[in-house]
SERO-4910 file (N, C-alpha, C, O; in steps of 0.05 Angstrom, whole numbers):
BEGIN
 pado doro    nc1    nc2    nc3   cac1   cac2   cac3    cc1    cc2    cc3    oc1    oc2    oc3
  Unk    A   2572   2839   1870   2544   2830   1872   2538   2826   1902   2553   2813   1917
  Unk    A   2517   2837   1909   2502   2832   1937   2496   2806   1943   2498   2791   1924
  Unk    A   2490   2797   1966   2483   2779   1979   2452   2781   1974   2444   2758   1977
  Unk    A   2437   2794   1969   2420   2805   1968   2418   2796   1930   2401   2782   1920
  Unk    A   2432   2806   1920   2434   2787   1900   2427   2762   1886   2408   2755   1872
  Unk    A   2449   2751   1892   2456   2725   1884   2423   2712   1908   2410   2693   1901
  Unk    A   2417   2724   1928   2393   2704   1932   2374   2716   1914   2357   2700   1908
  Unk    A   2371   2732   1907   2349   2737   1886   2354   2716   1859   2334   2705   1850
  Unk    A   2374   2712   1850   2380   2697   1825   2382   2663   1839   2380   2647   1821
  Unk    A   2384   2654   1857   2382   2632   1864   2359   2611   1859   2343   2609   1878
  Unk    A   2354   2597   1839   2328   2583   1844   2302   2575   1865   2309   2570   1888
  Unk    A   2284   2574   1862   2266   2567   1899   2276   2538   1903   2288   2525   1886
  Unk    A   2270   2532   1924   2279   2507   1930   2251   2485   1922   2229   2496   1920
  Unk    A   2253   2463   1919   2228   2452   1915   2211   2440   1935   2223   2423   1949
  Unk    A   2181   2444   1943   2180   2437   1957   2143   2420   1954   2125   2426   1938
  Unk    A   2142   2399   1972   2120   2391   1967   2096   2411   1965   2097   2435   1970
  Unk    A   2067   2394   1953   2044   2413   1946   2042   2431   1967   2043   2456   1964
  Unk    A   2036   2411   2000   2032   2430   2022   2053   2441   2031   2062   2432   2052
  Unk    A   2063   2459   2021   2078   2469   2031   2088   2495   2058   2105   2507   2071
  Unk    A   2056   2490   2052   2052   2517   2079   2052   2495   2109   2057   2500   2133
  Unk    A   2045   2473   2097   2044   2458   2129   2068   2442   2136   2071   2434   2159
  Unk    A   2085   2439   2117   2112   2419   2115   2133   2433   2106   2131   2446   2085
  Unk    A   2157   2433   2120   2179   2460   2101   2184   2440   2075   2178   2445   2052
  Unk    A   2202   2408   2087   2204   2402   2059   2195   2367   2059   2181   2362   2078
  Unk    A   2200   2349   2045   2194   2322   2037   2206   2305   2059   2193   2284   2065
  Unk    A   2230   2311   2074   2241   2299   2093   2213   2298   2125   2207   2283   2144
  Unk    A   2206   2319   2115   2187   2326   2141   2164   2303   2140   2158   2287   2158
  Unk    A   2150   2305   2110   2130   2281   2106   2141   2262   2103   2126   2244   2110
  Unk    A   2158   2254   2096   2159   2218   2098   2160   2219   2129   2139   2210   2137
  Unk    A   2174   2227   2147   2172   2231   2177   2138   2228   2185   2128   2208   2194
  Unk    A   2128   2250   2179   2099   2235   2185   2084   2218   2177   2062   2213   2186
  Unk    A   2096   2204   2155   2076   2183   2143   2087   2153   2155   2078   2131   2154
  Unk    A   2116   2164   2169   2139   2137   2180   2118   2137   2211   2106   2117   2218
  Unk    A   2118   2154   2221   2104   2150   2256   2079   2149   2245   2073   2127   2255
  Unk    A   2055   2155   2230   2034   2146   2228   2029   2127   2227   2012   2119   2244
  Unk    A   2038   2108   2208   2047   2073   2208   2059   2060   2224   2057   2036   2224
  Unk    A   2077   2074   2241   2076   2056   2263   2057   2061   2283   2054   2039   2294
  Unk    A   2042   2078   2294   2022   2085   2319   1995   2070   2303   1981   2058   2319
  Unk    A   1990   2070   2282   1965   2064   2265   1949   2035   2282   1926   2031   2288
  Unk    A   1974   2018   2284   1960   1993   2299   1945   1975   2264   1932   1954   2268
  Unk    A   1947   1983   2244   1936   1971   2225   1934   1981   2196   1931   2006   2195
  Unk    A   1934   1966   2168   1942   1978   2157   1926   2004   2143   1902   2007   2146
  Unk    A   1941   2019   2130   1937   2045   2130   1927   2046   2091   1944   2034   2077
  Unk    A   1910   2055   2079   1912   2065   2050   1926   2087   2044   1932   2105   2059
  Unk    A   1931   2085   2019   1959   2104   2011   1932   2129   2005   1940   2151   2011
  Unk    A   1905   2130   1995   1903   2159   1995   1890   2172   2024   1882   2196   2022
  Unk    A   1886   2158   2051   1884   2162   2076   1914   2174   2084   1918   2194   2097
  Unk    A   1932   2156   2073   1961   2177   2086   1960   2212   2069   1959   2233   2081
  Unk    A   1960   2209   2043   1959   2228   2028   1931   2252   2044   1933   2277   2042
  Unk    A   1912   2242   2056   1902   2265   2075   1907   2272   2097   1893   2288   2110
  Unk    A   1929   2260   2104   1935   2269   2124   1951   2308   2135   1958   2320   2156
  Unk    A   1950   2316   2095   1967   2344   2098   1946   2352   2082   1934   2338   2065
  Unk    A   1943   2381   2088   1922   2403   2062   1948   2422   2050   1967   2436   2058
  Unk    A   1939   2414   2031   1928   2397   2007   1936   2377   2011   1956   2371   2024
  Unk    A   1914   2355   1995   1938   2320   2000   1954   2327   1985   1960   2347   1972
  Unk    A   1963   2301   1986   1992   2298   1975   1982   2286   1944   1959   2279   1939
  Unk    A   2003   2284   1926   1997   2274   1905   2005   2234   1896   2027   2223   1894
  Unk    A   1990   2229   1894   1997   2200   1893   2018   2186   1891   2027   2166   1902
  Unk    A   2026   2207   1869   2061   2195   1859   2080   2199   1877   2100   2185   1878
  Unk    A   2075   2221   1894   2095   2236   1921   2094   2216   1949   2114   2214   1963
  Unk    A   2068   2202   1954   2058   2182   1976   2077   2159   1967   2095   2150   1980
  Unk    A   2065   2151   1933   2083   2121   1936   2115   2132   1931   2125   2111   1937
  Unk    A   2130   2144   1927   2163   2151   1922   2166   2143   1946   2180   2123   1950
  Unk    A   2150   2158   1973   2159   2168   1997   2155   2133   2014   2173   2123   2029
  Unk    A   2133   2121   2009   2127   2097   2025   2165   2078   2013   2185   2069   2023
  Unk    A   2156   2082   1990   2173   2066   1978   2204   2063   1987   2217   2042   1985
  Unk    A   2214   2095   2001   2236   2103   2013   2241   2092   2035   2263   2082   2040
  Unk    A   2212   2093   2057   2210   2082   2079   2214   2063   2081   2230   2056   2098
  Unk    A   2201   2042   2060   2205   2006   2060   2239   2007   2048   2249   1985   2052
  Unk    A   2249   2017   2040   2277   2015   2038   2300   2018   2068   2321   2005   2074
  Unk    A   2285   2043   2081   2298   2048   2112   2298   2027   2123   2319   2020   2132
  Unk    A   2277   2013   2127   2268   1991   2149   2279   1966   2140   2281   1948   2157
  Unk    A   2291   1961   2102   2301   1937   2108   2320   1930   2118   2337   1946   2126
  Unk    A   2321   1903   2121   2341   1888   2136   2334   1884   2162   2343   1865   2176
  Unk    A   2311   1909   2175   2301   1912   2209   2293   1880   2205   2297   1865   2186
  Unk    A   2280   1876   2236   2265   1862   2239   2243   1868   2249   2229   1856   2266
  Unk    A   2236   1898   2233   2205   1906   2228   2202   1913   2198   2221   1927   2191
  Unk    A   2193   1910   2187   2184   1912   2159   2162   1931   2154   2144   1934   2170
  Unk    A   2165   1947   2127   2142   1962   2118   2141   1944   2095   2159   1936   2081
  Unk    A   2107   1938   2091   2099   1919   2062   2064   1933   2064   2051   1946   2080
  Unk    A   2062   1922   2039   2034   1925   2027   2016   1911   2035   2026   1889   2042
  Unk    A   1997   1911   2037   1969   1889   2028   1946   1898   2019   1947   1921   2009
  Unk    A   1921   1885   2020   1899   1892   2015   1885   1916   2020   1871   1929   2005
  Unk    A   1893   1919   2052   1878   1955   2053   1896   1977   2058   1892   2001   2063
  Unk    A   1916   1962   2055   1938   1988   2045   1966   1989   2060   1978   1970   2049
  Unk    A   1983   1999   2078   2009   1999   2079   2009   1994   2110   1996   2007   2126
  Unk    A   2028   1970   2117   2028   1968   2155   2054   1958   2160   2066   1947   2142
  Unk    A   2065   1961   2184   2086   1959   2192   2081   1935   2205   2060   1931   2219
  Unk    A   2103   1916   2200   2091   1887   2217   2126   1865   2216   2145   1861   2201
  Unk    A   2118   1856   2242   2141   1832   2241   2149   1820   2224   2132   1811   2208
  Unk    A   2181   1813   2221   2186   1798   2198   2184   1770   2211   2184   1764   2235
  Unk    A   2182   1757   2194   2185   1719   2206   2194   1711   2218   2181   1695   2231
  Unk    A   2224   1713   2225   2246   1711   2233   2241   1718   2259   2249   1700   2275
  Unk    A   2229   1741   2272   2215   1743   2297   2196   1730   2307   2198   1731   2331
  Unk    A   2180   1718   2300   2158   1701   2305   2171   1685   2327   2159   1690   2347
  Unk    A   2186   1672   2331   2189   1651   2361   2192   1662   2377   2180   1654   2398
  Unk    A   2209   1690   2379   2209   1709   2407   2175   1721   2408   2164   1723   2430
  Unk    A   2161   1728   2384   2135   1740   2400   2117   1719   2416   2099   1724   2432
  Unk    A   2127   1696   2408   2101   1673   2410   2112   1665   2446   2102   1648   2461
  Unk    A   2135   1685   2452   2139   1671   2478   2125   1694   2496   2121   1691   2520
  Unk    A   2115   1720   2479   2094   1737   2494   2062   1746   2494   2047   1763   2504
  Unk    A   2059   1721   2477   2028   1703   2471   2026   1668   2480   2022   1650   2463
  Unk    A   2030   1663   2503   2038   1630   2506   2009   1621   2496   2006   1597   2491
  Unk    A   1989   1636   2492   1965   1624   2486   1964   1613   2451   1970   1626   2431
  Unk    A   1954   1582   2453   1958   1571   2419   1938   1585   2403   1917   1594   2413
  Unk    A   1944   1588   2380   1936   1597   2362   1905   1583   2357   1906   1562   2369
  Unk    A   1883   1587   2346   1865   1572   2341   1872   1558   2320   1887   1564   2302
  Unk    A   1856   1530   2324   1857   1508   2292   1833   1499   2292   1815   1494   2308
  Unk    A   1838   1499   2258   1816   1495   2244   1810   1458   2235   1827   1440   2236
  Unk    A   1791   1457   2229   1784   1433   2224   1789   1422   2193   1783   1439   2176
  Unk    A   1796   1404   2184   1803   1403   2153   1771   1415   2152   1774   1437   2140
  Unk    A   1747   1413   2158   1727   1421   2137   1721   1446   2137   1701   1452   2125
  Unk    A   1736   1467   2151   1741   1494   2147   1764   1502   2128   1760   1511   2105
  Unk    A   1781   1501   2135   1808   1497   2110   1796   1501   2082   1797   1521   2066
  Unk    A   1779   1465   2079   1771   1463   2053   1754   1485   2039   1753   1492   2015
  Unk    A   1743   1493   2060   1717   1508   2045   1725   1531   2043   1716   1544   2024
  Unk    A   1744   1544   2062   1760   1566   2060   1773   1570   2028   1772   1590   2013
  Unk    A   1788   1539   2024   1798   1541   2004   1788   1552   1978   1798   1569   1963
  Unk    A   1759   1535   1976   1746   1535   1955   1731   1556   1945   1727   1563   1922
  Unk    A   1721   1566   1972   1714   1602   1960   1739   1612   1959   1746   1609   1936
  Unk    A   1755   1621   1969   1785   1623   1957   1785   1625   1918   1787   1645   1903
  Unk    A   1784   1601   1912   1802   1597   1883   1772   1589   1867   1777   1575   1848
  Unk    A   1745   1595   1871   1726   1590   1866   1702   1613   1866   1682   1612   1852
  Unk    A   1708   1633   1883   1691   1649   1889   1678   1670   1863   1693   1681   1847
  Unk    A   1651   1674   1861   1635   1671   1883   1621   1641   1884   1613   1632   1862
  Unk    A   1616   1626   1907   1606   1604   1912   1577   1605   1937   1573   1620   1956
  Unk    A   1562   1584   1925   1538   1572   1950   1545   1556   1965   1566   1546   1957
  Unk    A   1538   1549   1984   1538   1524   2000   1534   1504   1980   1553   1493   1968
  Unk    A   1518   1501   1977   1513   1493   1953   1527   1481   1932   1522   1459   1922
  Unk    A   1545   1497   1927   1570   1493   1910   1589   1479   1922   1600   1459   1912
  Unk    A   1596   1492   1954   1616   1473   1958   1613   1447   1966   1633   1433   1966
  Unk    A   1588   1437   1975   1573   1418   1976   1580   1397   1961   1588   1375   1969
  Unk    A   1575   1404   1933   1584   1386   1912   1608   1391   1907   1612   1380   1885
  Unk    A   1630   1402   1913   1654   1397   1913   1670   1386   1928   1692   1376   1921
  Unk    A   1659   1386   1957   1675   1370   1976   1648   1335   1980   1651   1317   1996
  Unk    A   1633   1337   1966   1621   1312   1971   1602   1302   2000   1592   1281   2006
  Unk    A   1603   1331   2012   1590   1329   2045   1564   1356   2051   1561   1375   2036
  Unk    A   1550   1353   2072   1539   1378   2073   1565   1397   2085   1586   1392   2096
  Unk    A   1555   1415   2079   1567   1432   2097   1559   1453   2117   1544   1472   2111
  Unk    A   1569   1449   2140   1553   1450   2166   1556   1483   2179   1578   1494   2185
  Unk    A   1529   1494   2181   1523   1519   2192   1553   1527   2204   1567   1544   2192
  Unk    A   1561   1515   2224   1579   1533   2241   1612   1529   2220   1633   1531   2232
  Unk    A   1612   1527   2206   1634   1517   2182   1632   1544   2174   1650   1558   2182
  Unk    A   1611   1557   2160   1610   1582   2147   1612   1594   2171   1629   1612   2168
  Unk    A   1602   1594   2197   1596   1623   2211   1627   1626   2227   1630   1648   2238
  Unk    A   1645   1610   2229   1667   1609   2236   1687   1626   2227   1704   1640   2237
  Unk    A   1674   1615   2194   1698   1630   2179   1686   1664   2170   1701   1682   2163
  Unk    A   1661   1667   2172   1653   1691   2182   1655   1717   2198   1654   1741   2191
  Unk    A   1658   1700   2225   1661   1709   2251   1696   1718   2245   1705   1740   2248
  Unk    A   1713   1693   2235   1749   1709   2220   1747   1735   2208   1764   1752   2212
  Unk    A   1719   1740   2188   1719   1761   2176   1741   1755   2145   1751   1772   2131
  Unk    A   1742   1732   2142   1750   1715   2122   1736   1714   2094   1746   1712   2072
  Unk    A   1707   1718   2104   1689   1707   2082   1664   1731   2083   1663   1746   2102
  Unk    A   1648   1731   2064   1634   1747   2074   1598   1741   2038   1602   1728   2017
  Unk    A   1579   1750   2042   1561   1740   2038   1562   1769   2011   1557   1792   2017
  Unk    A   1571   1760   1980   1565   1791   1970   1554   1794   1950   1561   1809   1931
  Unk    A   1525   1772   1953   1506   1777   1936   1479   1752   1935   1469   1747   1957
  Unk    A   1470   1742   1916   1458   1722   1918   1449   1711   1889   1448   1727   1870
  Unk    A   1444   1685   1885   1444   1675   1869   1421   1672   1851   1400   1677   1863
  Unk    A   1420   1666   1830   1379   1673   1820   1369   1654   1810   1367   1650   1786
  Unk    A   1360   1634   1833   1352   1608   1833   1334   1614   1856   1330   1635   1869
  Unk    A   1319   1581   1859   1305   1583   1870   1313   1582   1906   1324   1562   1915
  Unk    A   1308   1603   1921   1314   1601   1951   1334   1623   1951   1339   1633   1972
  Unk    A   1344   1631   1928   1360   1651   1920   1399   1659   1956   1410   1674   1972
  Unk    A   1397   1633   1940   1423   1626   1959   1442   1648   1959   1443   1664   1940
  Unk    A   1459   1650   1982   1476   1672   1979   1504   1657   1969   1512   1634   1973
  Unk    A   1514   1679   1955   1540   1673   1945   1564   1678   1968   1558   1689   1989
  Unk    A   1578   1673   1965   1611   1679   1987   1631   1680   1974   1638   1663   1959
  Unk    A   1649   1710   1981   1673   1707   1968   1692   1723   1996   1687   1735   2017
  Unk    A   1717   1713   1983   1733   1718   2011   1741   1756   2011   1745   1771   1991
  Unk    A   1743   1763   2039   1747   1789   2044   1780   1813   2040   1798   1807   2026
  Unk    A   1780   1830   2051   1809   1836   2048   1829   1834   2072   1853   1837   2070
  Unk    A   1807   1826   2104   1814   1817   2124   1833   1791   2115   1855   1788   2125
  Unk    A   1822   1773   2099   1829   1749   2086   1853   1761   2071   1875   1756   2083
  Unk    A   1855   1770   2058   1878   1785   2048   1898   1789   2065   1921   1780   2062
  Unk    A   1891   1802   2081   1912   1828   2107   1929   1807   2122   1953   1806   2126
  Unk    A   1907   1789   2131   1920   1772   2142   1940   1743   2132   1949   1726   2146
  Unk    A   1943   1745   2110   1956   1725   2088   1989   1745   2080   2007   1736   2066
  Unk    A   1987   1768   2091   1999   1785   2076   1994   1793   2043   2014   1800   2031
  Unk    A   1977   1792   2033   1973   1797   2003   1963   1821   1994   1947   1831   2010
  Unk    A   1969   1836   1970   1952   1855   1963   1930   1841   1944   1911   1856   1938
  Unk    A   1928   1819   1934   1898   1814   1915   1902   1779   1913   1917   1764   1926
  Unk    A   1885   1775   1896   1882   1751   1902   1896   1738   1883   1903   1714   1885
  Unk    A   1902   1754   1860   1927   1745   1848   1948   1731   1856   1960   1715   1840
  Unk    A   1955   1734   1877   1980   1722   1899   1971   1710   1911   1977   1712   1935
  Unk    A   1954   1694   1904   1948   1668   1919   1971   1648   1904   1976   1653   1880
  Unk    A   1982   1632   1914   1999   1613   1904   1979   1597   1881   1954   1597   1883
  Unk    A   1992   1584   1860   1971   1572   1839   1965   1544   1854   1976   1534   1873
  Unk    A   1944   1538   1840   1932   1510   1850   1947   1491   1842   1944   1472   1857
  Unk    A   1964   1485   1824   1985   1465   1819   2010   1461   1837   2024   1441   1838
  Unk    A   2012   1490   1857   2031   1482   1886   2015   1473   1901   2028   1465   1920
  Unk    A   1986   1467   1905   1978   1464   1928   1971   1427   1930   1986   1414   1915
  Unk    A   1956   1414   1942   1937   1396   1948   1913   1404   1932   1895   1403   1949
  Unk    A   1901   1413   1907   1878   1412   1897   1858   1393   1886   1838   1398   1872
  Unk    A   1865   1373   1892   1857   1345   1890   1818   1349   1891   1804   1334   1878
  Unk    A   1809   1366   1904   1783   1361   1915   1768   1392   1897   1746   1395   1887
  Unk    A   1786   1407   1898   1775   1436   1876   1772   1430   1840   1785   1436   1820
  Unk    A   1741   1411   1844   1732   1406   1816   1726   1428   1805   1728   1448   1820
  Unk    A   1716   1433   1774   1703   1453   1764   1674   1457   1779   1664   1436   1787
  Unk    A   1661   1480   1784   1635   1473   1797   1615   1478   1781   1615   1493   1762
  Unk    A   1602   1468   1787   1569   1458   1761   1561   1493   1756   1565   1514   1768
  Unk    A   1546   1484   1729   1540   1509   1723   1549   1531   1725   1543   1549   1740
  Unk    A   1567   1529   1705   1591   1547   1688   1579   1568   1676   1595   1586   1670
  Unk    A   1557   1571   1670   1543   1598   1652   1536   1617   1678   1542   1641   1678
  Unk    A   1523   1606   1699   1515   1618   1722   1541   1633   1740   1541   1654   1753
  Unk    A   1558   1617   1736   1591   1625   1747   1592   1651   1746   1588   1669   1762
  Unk    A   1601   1651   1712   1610   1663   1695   1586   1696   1702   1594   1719   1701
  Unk    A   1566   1690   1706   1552   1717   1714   1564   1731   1736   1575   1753   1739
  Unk    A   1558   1715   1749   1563   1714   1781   1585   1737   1791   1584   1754   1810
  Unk    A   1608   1729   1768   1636   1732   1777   1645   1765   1791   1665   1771   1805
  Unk    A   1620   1784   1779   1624   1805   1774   1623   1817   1810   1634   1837   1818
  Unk    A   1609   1797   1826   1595   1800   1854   1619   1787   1867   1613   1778   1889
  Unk    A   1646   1784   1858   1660   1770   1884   1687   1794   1882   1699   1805   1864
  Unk    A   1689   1793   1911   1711   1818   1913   1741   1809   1901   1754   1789   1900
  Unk    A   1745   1842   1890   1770   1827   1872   1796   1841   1899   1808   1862   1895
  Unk    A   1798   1825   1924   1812   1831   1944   1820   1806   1955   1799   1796   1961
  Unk    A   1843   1785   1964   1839   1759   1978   1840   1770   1988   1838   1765   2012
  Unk    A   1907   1666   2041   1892   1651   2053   1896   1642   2080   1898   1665   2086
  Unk    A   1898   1634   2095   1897   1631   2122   1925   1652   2132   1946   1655   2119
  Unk    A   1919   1664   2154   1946   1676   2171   1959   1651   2190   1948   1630   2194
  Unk    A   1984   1658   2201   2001   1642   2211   1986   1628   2234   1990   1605   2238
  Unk    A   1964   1646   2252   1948   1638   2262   1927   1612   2263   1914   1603   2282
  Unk    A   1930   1605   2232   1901   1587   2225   1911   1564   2218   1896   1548   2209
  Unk    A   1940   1558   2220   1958   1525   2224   1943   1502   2235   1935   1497   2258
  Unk    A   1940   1483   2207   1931   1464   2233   1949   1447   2250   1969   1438   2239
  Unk    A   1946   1443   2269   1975   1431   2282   1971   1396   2289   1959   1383   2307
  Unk    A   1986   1390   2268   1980   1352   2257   1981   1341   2291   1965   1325   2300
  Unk    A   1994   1349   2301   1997   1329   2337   1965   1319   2351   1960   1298   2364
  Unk    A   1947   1338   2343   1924   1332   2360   1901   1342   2342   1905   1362   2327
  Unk    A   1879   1329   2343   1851   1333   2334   1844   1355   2317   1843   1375   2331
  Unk    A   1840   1358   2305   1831   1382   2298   1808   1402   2307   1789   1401   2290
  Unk    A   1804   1415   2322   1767   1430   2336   1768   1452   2319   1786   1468   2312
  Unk    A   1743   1451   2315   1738   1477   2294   1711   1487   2315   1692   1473   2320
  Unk    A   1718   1518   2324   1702   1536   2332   1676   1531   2336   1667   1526   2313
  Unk    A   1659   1529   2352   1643   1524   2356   1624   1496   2341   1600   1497   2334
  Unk    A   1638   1479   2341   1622   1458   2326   1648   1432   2325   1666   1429   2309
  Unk    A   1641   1417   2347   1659   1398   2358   1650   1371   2330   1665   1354   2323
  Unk    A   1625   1375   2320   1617   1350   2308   1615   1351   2282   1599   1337   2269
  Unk    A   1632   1369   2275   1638   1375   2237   1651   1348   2230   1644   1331   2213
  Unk    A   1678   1346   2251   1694   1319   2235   1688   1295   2227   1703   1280   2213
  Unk    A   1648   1288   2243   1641   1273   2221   1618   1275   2210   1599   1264   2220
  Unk    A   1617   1295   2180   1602   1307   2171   1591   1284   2163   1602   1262   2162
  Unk    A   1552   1292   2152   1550   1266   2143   1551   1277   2110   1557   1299   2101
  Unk    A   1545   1256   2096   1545   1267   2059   1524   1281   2056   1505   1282   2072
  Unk    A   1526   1297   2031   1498   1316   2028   1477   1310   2016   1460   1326   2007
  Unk    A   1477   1272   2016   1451   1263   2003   1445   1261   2030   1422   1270   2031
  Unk    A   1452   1255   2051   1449   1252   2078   1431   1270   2096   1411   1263   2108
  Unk    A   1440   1293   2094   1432   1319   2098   1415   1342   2075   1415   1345   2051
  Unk    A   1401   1354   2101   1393   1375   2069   1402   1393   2076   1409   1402   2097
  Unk    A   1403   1403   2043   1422   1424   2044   1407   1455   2051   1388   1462   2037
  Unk    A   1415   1466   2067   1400   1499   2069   1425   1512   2066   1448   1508   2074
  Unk    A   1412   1534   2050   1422   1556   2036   1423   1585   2051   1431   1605   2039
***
């Protein structure tokens, strides 16, 4: 038998969809490994999948990410998931060497950012309004635009009452930066301090509502408050002594 042969009777080799642009699978995880790292941010799994014509097929993206996050363990760079999709990022354990090439402190928040953070958090979607009566205080313009300006929170719809208040639910920035893929993985309220996260009034109105709050999540390592000194919260030195919200009126 020829050489000529036996390659005729030889099976094809297998090879991904694109195969005119990639010889074989070794090649794409290669490009989907340097895309994630140059990316600077995280990446969605069907944005990597365009990155070849034809894309790739879903099941072939996650095998291949999945491979990758296997290469890298143990590094002290990590491939993980979150909210908008796949990024390469420091493990913990690194954190004291980077912080000696950022000497600048982290921003802190004021407990009355925290709180309210929290409460659209494990409450959303919420009014001022709402959190109002849950933390027992007004709550003060630069409180929301703070956590705004984080890209934390964001305004995604409105309520059908009178003044027709906007609702708030937290973003996937809020996510990204918590490390999470959904809001599922928020730790439960029975690990936390929930002492102040009552039920909020008007439960039928909720219950509509719910459909308007992103199903995407809480603070990044960044947003510590650091017990030694005062707390300042972003633009608004005079939150810490809010007055109550019979005190104040409330705008929506």
């Amino acid at each position: 038998m020829t050489d000529e042969d036996h390659r005729a009777e030889a099976p094809p080799a297998e090879l991904p969809a694109n195969a005119g642009e990639v010889s074989d699978l070794g090649e794409v995880k290669r490009v989907l490994e340097a895309t994630l790292l140059v990316a600077g941010e995280a990446v969605a799994a069907n944005e990597l999948a365009r990155l070849f014509d034809p894309p790739l097929d879903a099941e072939t993206v996650r095998k291949l990410l999945g491979e990758i996050r296997d290469d890298w363990s143990g590094r002290k760079v990590e491939l993980v998931q979150v909210a908008s999709g796949w990024r390469f990022q420091a493990t913990p354990s690194l954190q004291s060497y980077l912080d000696r090439l950022s000497p600048e402190k982290p921003p802190r928040y004021s407990r009355a950012v925290m709180e309210t953070l929290a409460i659209i958090a494990y409450q959303q979607p919420v009014t001022r309004g709402d959190i109002e009566a849950i933390r027992g205080v007004a709550v003060s313009t630069n409180v929301v635009k703070a956590l705004e300006d984080r890209q934390w929170i964001e305004a995604v719809g409105h309520r059908e009452t009178p003044g027709r208040p906007a609702l708030y639910a937290t973003t996937r920035t809020f996510l990204d930066d918590l490390g999470l893929r959904s809001l599922a993985e928020l730790p439960p309220l029975a690990e936390l301090d929930a002492s102040t996260l009552l039920e909020i009034p008007d439960a039928p109105a909720k219950a509509a509502e719910a459909a308007l709050a992103l199903a995407t999540p809480i603070l990044g390592p960044d947003a510590a408050v650091d017990p030694a000194s005062p707390p300042v919260e972003p633009g608004d030195a005079g939150v810490r002594g809010e007055p109550s919200a019979s005190e104040t009126q409330t705008l929506h």
